[in-house]
C-alpha positions in Angstrom: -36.9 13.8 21.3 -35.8 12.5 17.9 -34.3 9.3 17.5 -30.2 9.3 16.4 -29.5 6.5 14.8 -26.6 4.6 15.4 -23.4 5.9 14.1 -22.6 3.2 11.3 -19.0 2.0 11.0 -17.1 0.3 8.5 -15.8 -3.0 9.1 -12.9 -3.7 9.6 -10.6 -5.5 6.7 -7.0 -5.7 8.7 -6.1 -5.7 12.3 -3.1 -5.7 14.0 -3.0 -6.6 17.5 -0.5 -6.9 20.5 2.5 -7.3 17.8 6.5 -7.4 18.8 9.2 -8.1 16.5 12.9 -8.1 17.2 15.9 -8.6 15.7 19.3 -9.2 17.7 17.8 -8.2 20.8 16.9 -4.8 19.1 13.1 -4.4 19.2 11.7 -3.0 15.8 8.2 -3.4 16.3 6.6 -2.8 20.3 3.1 -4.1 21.1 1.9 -2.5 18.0 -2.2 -2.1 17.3 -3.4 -1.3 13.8 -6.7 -1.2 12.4 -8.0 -0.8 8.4 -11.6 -0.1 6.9 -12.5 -1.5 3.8 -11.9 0.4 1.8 -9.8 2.9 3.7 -7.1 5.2 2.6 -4.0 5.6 5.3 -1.1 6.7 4.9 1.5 5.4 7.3 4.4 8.3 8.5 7.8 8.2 11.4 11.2 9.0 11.3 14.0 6.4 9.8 14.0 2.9 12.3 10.5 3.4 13.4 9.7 0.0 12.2 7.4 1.1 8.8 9.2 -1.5 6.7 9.1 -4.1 9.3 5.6 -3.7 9.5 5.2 -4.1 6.1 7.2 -7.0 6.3 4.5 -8.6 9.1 1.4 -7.8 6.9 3.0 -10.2 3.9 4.0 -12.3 5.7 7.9 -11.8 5.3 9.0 -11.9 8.4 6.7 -13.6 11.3 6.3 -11.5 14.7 7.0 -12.7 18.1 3.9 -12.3 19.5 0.6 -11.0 18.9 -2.2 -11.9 15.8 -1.9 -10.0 12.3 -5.7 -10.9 10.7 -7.0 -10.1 7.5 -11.0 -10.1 7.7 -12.5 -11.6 4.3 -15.6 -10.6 2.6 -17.3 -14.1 3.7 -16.9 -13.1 7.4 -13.6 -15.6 7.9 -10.3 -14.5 9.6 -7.3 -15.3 8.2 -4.4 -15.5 10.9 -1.4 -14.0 8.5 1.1 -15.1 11.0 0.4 -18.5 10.0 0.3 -18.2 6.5 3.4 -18.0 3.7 4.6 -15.1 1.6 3.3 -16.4 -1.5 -0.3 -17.7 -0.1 -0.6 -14.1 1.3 -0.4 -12.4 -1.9 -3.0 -15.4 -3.5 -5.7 -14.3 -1.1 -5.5 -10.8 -1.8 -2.8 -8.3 -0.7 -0.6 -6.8 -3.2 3.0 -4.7 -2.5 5.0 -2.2 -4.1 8.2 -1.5 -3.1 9.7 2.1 -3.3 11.6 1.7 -6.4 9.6 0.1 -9.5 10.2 -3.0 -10.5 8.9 -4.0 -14.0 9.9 -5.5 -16.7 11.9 -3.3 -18.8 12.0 -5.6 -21.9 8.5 -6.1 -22.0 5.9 -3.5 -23.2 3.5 -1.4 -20.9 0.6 -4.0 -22.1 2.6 -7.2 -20.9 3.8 -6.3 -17.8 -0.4 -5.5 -17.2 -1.6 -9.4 -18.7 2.2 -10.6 -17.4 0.4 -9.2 -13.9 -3.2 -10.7 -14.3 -4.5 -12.7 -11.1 -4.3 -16.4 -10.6 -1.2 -18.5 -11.5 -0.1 -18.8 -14.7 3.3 -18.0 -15.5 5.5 -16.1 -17.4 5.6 -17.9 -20.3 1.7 -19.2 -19.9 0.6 -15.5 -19.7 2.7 -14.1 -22.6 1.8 -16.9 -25.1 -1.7 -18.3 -24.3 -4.3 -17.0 -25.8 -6.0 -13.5 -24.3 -9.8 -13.4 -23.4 -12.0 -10.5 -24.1 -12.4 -10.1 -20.3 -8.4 -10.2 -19.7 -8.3 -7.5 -22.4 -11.0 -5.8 -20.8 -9.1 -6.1 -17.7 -6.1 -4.5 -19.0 -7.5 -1.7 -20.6 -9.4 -0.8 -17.9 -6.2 -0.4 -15.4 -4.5 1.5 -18.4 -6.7 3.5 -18.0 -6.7 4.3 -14.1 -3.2 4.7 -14.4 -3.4 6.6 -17.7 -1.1 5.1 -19.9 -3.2 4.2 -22.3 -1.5 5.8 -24.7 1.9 4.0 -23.7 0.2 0.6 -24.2 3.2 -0.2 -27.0 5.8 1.6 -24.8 8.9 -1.0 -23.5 8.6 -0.4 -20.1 11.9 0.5 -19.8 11.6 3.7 -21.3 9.0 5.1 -19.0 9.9 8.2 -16.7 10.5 7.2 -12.7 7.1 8.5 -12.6 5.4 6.6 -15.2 7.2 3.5 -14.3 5.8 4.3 -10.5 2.1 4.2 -11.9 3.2 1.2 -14.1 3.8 -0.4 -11.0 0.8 0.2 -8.8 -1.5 -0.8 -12.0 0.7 -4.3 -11.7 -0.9 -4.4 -8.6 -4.4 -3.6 -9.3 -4.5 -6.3 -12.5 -4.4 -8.7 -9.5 -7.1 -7.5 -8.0 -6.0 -7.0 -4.6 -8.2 -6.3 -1.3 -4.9 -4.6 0.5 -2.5 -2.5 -1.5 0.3 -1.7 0.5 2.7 0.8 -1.2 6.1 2.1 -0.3 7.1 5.7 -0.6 5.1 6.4 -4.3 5.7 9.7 -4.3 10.2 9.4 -4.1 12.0 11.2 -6.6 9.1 12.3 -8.7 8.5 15.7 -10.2 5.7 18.2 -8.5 3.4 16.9 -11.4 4.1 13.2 -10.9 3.5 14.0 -7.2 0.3 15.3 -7.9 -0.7 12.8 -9.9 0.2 10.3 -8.2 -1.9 11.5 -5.3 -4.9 11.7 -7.8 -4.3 8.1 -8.7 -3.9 6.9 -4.8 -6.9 8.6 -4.1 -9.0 7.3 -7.2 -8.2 3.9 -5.8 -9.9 4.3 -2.5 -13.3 2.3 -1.7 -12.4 0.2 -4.1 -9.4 -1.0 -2.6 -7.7 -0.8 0.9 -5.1 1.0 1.1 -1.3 0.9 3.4 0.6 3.9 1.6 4.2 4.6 3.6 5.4 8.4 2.7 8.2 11.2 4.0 6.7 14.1 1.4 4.4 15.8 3.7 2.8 17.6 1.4 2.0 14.5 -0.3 0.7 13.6 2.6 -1.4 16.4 3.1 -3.1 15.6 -0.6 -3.9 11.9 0.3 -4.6 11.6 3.4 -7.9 11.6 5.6 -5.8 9.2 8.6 -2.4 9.3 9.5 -0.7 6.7 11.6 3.0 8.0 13.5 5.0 5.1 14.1 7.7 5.4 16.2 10.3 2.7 17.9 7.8 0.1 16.4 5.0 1.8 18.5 1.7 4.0 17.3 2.8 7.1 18.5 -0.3 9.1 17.0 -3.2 8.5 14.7 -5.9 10.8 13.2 -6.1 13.6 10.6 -3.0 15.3 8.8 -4.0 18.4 11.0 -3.9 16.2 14.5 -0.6 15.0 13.5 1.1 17.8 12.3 0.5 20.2 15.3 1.0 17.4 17.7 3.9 18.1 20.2 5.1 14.3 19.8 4.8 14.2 16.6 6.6 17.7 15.5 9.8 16.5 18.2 10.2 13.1 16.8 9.7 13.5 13.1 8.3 17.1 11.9 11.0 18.8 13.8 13.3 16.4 12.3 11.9 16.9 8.7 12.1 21.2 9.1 15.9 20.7 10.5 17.3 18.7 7.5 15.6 21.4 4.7 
């Protein structure tokens, strides 16, 4: 008989483990288990209160859980416990977030909110004035690129579309070269085309970086995602592919069939 290898799996960059959080008595997240690949694309879907937010709010270290252990597994093979660690610390070793509506600066040209967004600490006024290095220009243009607005380099950022203002955004991110990206609801109040491209970009993005995205467009969904976790009352109510999910009887009463009702 021929020898079958092993099946190989990918390790592991984030778990989540045995986690409660609540807030006047009211529990927003239950005993909830999470796990991300390096590397990994999920998107993250549940009705309105199932705790998405809050467990956004865990990972960064926002808001501290009750109980259970939140670690994020570094390339050198240490665990960071990010229950003990502050908001700011978190985002030093390596997990960006984007929040569902952009904030950039508006003043400020495409360019400098990139090198205004460039890892390490230096400042507002240190980034703007000191002097650029080839590799920060490098940098820059690169993620220009990715995000394709290169040719918006000179643009004030204020007078980017939603959409453009959206990629804007997640390329703030990526000029800090983050290991997690967690990203809130990309895909609100964009056109079809944004949607789409926005998918494109997401998607571009995985294997280099892991990825938390949090979405209600199913069929934005359906273009991103290989894994979907269901939260719901602060629980993992299902995981696996869009297909699993989207014909699963739990799934369609607590959110699909809610989604179908209100269109």
């Amino acid at each position: 008989m021929a020898h079958i290898p092993p099946e190989k799996h990918t390790p592991l960059i984030l778990s989540v483990e045995g986690v409660d959080k609540s807030f006047d008595g009211f529990k927003a997240i239950n005993d909830l288990n999470f796990y991300l690949e390096e590397g990994e694309l999920r998107t993250v879907i549940g009705p309105n209160g199932a705790g998405k937010s809050t467990f956004m709010d865990l990972i960064t270290a926002r808001t501290k859980p009750d109980a259970g252990k939140i670690q994020f597994h570094l390339d050198n093979g240490r665990d960071v416990d990010l229950t003990r660690v502050r908001e700011h610390d978190v985002s030093q070793l390596g997990i960006g977030r984007k929040f569902q509506n952009p904030t950039v600066y508006g003043s400020h040209t495409v360019y400098d909110n990139l090198k205004l967004s460039l890892a390490g600490e230096r400042g507002i006024f240190h980034s703007l004035f000191s002097r650029e290095t080839a590799a920060d220009r490098d940098k820059i243009f690169s993620v220009l690129e990715t995000i394709r607005l290169d040719k918006h380099a000179d643009y004030l950022a204020g007078a980017l579309s939603h959409g453009q203002k959206q990629w804007l955004e997640i390329g703030m991110l990526l000029a800090q070269d983050p290991k997690i990206m967690l990203v809130d609801e990309p895909a609100a109040g964009m056109s079809d085309e944004e949607t789409e491209r926005t998918g494109e970009l997401l998607l571009s993005l995985q294997g280099k970086h892991s990825l938390i995205v949090i979405e209600h467009d199913m069929e934005f969904v359906r273009q991103i995602a290989s894994r979907v976790t269901v939260l719901h009352q602060g629980h993992v109510l299902k995981e696996g592919s869009f297909d699993f999910v989207k014909s699963d009887p739990q799934v369609i009463e607590v959110y699909l069939g809610r989604q179908t009702r209100k269109h």
